[in-house]
N, C-alpha and C positions, 0 to 999 in steps of 0.2 A: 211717802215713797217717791213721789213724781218730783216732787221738791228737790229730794236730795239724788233723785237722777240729774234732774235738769241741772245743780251743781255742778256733780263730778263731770259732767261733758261739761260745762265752762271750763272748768281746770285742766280739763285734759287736753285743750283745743288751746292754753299756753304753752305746750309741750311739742318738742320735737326732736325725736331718741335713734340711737341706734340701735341694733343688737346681732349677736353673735350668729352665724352659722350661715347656710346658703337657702335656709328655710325659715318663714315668718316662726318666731317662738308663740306656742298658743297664747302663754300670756300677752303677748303682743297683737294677737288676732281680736281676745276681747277687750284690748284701749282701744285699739283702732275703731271697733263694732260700737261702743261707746263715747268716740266724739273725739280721739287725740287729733293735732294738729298736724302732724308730721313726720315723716320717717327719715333717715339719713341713708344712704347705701355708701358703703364701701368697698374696697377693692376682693375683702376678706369675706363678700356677702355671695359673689357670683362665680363662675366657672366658665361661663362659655357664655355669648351673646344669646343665646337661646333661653338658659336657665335666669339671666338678667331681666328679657324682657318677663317669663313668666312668674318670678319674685314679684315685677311693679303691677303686673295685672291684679297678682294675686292680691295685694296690697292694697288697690283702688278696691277691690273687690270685698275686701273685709273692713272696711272704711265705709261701705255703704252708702259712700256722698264723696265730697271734694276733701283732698286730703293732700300735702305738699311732700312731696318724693323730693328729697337735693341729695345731690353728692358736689361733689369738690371734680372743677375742671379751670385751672384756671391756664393752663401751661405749662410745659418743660415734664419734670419729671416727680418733680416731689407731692403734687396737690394735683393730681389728674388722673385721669384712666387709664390702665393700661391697654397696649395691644389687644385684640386688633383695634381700638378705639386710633383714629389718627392721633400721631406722637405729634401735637403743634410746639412748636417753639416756647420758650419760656418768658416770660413776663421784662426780663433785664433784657434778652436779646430784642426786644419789640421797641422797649422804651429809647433805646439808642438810633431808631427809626425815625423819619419825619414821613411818616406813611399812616398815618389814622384811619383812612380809607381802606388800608389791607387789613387793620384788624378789625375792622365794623364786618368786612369780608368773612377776615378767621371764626369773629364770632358766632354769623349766620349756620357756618358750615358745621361748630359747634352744637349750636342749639339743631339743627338737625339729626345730628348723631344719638344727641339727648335724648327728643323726642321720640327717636324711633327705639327708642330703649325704654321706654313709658318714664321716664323723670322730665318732672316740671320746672325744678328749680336749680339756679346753679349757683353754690356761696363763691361765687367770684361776682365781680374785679377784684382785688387786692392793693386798695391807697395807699397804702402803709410807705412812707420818703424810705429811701435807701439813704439814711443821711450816715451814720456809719457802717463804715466800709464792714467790720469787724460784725456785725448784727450778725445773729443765725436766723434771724425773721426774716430780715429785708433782701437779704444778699444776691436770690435768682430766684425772689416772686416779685418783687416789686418793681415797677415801671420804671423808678430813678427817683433823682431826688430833687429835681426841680416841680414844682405844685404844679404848675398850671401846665406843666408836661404828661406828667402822671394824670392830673383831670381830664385832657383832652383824649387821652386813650381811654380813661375810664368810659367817657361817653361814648366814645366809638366803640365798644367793648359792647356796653346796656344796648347802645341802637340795635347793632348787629344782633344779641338775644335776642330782643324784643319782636322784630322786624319775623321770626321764627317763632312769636308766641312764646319764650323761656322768660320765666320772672331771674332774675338776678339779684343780689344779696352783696351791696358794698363793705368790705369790711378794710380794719378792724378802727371804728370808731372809739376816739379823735386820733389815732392814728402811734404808730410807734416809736416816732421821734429817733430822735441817737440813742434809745433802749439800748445795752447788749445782754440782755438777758428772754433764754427760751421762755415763754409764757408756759409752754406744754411742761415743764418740771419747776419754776418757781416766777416770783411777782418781778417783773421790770417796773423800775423807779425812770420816768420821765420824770426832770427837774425844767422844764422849761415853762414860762410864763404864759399868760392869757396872750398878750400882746404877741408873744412867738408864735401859738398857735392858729393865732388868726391869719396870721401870713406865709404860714408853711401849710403846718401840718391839716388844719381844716380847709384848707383852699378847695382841694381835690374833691374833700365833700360836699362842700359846698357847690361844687359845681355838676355833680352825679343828683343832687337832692332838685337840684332846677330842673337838669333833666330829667326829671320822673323816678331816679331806682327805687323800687318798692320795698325794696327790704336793706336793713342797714345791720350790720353784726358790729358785736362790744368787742371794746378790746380788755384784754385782764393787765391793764396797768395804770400805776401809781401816778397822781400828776399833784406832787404836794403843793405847789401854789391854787391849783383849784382846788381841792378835796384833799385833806394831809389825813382823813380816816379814811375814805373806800376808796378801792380801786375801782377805777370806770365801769365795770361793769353791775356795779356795785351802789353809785353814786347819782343821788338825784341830781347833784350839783351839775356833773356829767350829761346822762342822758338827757333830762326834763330841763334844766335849761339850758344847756347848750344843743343839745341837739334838737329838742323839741322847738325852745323858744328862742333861741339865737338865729338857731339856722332851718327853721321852720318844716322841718320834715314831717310830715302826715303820713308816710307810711306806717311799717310794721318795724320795731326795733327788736331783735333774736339775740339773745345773751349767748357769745358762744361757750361752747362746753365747760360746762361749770365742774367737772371731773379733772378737770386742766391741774396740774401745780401750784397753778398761779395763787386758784382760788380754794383746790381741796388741802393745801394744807395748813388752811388757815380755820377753813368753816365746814359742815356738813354739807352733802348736798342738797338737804332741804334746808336749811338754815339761809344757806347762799340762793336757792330760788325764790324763796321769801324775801331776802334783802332784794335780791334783784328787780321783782315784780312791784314792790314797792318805788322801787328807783325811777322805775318808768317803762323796765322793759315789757313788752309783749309776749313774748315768748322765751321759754329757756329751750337751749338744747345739751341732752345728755346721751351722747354719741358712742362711748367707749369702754364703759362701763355698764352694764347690763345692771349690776345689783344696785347700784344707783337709784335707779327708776323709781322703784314701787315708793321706798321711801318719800323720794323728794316728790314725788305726787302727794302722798297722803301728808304730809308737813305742810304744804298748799292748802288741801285740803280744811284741814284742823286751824291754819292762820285765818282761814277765811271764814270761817266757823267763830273764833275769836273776835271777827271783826278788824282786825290789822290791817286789811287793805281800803281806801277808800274806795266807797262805791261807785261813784260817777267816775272814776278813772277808771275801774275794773270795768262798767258798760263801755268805755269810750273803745278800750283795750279789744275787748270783743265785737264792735263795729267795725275795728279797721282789720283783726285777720274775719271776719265775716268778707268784707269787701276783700280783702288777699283769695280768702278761697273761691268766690265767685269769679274771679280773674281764671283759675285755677279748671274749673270747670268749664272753662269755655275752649280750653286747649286738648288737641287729640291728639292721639298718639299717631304716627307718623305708621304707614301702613306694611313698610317693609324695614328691614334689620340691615339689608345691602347696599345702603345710604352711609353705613357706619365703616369706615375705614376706605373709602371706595376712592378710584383711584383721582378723580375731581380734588378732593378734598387734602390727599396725600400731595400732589401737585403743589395747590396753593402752601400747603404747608412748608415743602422745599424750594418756594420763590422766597415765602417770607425767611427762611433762614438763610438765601443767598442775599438776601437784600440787607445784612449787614456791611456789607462793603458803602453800602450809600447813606452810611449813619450819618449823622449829624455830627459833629466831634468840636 
C-alpha cells in the first residue's frame, strides 16, 4: 500500500490542472492532499480579489506542502487578469520599446500583485518571433520579431519576477516561427530548418535559459525537418536534445495543455501525457477540461506500472520539480490585497503606454 501511495504522489506531482468553478472541486482537494504539482487559476475561477486570495490559501492549504499556483499574466488583454488587477500594456507595445529597464520595472510591480493574490508562478514571458504579421499567436503577445530583441525583454521580464520572488515559465518552446495556425483548435506546421532555428527562433531562449528561467513550456507544433512524426511537445528530438542538450536547460519543462486542438485531436489525453513524459517533459498541464484529469493521471499511472518510462529519467524528472517546489516554499504571500491595482502601479503602467512615441522604428 505505501508503495503504491508513494507512486501515485510521484505521478501526481507531474501534473498541473485546472478546474471549473470559484470553488476547489473535492476531487481536486484529494490530488492536491495526495501530492499534485500544480494548480492553474483562471479568470473563470474568482469574483472578487478577496474570493482570489481565499481559493490560493485554500489551495496551499489542501496541498499540505509546496504546491505551484500559475495563471497567465503576460500583458494587454488577451493572457492577463482582469481589473481590478493593473491593465499593463501588451507584449507588442513593449517590444517596440528600447526601455528594458521599464519592464524589469512592470515586472516587479507584476509579481507583486501576484503575490498578494497567493500565486507563485507566472506562464509568461511569451518568445514566440512575431515573424508573420498574419499569426493569431504572435500578433499582440509577442515582443517582435527580431531574437535578440524579444531575449533582451524576456530577461528584463524573469529579473523583474524574480527580484519579487515569482517563478516564471518561458514559453512556448522552440518557438512559433511564421506558424499561422491557432495551436488552441489545430497543429501548426513550422517548415523551417535546424540552421533557421538556431538563429531566430531559439536565440531568445537561449538567452532566458542563461539567465536562470526555471520553467520552460512546449509548444504544440510541427517542425518537419526536426521531427516529421511529433510535434514538440511531443518529441524527444525536441525537448531532450535540443532543449535539454543543445541548450542545456536544468530546469523544469511543463507540456502546455495537452486538451489544446493541437494535440486532442490527434491523441487522448492520456495517451498524449505518456508520449509527452517520455519525451522529456516534466510535467503536463491540463487546464480546461476538467474530465481530462482523472484519465490522463491513471494512463500515467498504468504506463508506469508497464514500465514505459525510464527510471533514471523519471528520478531526474522528480529532482528537478522537487527543487522547483522548494523554490516554491520559500515564497510568502504578500500581506495585503491593496498592492493590487494601486495607483504606483497604475502610473508606471500609463508611462509605459505613453512611451510609445519613443519606439525604436
Amino acid at each position: 500500500m505505501a508503495r503504491s501511495s508513494q507512486l501515485e504522489s510521484s505521478v501526481l506531482r507531474r501534473f498541473l490542472v485546472g478546474f471549473p468553478g470559484t470553488e476547489l472541486p473535492w476531487e481536486l482537494r484529494g490530488l492536491l492532499s495526495r501530492g499534485l504539482g500544480g494548480v492553474a487559476i483562471f479568470r473563470r475561477n474568482w469574483t472578487s480579489l478577496e474570493s482570489l486570495g481565499a481559493l490560493t490559501a485554500e489551495t496551499r492549504r489542501a496541498a499540505r506542502g509546496s504546491v505551484l499556483i500559475g495563471t497567465d499574466q503576460e500583458g494587454g488583454t488577451l493572457f492577463s487578469l482582469p481589473e481590478p488587477f493593473t491593465p499593463w500594456p501588451a507584449p507588442a507595445l513593449l517590444g517596440k520599446l528600447n526601455r528594458p529597464e521599464l519592464v524589469e520595472k512592470m515586472a516587479r510591480a507584476m509579481a507583486t500583485e501576484l503575490r498578494a493574490a497567493g500565486i507563485n508562478l507566472n506562464f509568461a514571458p511569451m518568445l514566440d518571433l512575431h515573424v508573420n504579421p498574419k499569426s493569431p499567436v504572435t500578433r499582440v503577445r509577442s515582443y517582435g520579431a527580431d531574437p535578440r530583441r524579444v531575449g533582451a525583454y524576456g530577461r528584463a521580464f524573469i529579473r523583474g519576477m524574480a527580484r519579487r520572488g515569482m517563478l516564471t515559465c518561458a514559453k512556448h518552446f522552440p518557438g512559433h516561427g511564421d506558424a499561422a495556425v491557432d495551436p488552441h483548435h489545430d497543429l501548426p506546421v513550422f517548415t523551417g530548418t535546424f540552421a533557421r532555428l538556431r538563429v531566430r527562433e531559439l536565440v531568445p531562449f537561449r538567452s532566458v535559459i542563461r539567465a536562470g528561467v526555471p520553467l520552460v513550456m512546449t509548444a504544440h507544433i510541427l517542425l518537419p525537418h526536426i521531427d516529421p512524426q511529433s510535434p514538440a511537445t511531443l518529441s524527444h528530438r525536441v525537448l531532450h536534445d535540443m532543449l535539454r542538450t543543445d541548450l542545456r536547460f536544468k530546469g523544469v519543462i511543463l507540456a502546455d495543455d495537452l486538451g489544446m486542438g493541437a494535440i486532442a485531436r490527434r491523441l487522448s489525453a492520456g495517451e498524449a501525457a505518456i508520449q509527452s513524459l517520455q519525451a522529456g517533459s516534466d510535467m503536463i498541464a491540463l487546464c480546461h477540461d476538467w474530465s481530462l484529469v482523472g484519465p490522463a493521471i491513471d494512463a500515467v499511472l498504468q504506463a508506469h506500472g508497464r514500465g514505459q518510462f525510464d527510471l533514471r529519467e523519471w528520478r531526474a524528472s522528480e529532482a528537478r520539480i522537487a527543487h522547483l517546489l522548494r523554490r516554491v516554499s520559500a515564497i510568502s504571500k504578500s500581506n495585503s490585497l491593496d498592492v493590487i491595482g494601486c495607483g504606483p502601479h497604475r502610473a508606471l503602467a500609463e508611462k509605459l503606454a505613453a512611451s510609445k512615441s519613443k519606439s525604436v522604428r
